[in-house]
C-alpha positions in Angstrom: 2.2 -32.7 -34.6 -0.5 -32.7 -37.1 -2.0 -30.1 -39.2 -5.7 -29.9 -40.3 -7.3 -27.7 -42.1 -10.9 -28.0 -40.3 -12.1 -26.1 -38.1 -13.3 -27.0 -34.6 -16.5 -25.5 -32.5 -15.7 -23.9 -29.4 -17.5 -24.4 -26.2 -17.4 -23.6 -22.7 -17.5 -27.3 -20.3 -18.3 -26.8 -16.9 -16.7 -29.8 -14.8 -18.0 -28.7 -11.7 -15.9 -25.6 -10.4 -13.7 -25.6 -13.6 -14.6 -23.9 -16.6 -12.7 -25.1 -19.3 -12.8 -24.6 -23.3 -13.8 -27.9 -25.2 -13.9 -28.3 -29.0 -15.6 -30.1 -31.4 -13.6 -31.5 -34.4 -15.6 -31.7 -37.6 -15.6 -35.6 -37.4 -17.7 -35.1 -33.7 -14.7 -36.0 -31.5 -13.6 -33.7 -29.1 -10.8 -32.3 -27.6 -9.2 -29.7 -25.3 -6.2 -27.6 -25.3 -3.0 -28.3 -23.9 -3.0 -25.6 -22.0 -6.5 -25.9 -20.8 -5.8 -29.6 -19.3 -2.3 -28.7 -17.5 -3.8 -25.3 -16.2 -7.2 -27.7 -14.9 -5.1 -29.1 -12.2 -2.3 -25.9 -11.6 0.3 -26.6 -14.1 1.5 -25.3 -17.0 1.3 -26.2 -20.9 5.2 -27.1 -20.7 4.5 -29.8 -18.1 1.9 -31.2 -20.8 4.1 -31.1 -23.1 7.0 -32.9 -21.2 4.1 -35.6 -20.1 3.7 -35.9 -24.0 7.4 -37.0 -24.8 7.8 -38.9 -22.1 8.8 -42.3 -21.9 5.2 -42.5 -19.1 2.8 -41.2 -21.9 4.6 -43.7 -24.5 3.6 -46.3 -22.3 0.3 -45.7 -21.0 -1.3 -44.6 -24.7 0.7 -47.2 -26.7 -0.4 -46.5 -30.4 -2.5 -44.0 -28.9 0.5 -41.9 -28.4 1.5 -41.3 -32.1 0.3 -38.2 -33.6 -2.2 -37.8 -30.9 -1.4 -33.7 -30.6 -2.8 -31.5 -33.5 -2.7 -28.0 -34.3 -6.7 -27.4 -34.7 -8.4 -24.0 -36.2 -11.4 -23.1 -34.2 -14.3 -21.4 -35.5 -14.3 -17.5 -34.7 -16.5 -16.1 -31.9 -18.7 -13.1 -32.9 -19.1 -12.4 -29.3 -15.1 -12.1 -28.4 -13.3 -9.0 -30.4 -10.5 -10.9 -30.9 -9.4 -14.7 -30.1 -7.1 -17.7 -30.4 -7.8 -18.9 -34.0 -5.4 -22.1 -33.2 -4.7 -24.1 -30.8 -2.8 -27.3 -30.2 -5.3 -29.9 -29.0 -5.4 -33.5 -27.9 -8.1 -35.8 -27.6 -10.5 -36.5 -24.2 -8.6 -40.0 -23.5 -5.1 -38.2 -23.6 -6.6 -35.7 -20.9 -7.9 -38.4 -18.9 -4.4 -40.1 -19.0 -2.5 -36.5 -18.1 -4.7 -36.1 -15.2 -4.6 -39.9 -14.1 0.0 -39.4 -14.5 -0.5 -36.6 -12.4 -3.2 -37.9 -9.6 -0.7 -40.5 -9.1 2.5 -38.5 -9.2 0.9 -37.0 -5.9 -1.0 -33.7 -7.4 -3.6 -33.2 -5.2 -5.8 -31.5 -7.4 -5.1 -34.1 -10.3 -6.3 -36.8 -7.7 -9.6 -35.0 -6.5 -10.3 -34.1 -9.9 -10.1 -37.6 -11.1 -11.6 -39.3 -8.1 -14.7 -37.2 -8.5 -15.2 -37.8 -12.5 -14.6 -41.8 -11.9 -17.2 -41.5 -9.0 -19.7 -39.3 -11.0 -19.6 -41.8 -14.2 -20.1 -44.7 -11.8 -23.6 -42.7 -10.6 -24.1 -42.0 -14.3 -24.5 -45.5 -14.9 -26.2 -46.5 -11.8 -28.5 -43.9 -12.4 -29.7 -44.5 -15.9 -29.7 -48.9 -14.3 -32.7 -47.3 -12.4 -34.0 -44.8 -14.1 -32.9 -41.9 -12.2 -33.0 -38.3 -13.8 -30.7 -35.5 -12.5 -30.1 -32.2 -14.6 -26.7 -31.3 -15.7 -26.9 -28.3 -13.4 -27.8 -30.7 -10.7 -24.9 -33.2 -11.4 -22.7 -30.2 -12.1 -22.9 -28.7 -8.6 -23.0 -32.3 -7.2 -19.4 -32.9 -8.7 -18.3 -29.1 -7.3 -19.2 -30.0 -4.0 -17.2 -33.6 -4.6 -14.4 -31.3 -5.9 -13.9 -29.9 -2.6 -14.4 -32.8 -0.2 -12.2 -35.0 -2.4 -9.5 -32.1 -2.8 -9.4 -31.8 1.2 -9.6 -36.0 1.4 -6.2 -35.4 -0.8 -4.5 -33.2 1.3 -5.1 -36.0 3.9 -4.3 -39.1 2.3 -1.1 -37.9 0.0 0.3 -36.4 2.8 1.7 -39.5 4.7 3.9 -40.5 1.0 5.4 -36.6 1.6 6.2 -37.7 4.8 7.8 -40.8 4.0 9.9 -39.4 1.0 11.3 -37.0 3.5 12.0 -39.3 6.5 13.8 -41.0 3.3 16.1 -38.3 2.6 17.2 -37.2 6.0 18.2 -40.7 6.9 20.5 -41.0 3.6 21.8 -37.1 4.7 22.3 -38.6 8.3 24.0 -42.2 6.6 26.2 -39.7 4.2 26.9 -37.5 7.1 27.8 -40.7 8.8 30.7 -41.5 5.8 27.9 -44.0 4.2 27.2 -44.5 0.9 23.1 -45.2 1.4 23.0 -47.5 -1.4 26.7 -48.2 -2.0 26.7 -52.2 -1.7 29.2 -53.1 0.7 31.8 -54.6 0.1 33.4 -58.4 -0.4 36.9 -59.0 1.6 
């Protein structure tokens, strides 16, 4: 992990239901917490953490990957009494990849929460093609309500892998109750 000695802005990003802290580094790039993007779709900073060492991560940030934690000071906040002065951050594309690992390892809310981002930069772009204006506010409760159908379209649609993973291991329980190695290859006389 990196140290720097600037400090970062502090600001609250509403992505639709979520609130999450966002920060500005002195250079204009943003980032988030660790902890903010594991606890944005129900899991902890340790499971960010893990995701970050992994073998996964290596893979899908390539030279990305190196360095691409940092321990950032934020600015103080006159309005809070006290507040976390330092945080460990990573960069927008490193949450987007973190949420994308674990849409597909079968987190429900991951996959909503990515499904409704891709869908709401595709209108983005569509809208701006022909000159459509919508307010933040406007988008913002668009993508809450997209939140919530997408999260109960989830429920749905990574149910039937559950299913199949289990049917999985009760037939190799039934082959090993059976005196069957399930994927012992058999073998040569």
């Amino acid at each position: 992990m990196s140290t720097t000695g600037d400090k970062a802005k502090r600001a609250t990003v509403a992505i639709g239901p979520l609130s999450v802290d966002g920060f500005q580094m002195p250079d204009g790039s943003y980032r988030m917490s660790i902890t903010g993007t594991a606890e944005s779709v129900s899991l902890t900073a340790r499971n960010a953490f893990d995701f970050l060492r992994s073998k996964a991560a290596e893979r899908l940030l390539g030279e990305v990957y190196t360095d691409s934690v940092s321990e950032v000071e934020v600015e103080s906040d006159p309005d809070q009494a006290r507040g976390q002065t330092r945080i460990q951050a990573i960069p927008l594309n490193i949450v987007s990849k973190y949420w994308l690992w674990q849409s597909y390892r079968g987190n429900k809310q991951a996959f909503a929460l990515v499904d409704a981002l891709l869908e709401e930069t595709l209108e983005r772009r569509f809208d701006d093609a022909f000159g459509v204006e919508r307010s933040e506010s406007d988008r913002n409760a668009l993508l809450t309500q997209r939140l919530q159908v997408e999260r109960d379209a989830a429920v749905d649609a990574l149910a039937e892998p559950d299913i199949n993973v289990e049917r999985v291991a009760r037939l190799e329980q039934q082959l090993r109750d059976a005196g069957i190695e399930p994927w012992q290859l058999p073998e040569v006389e």
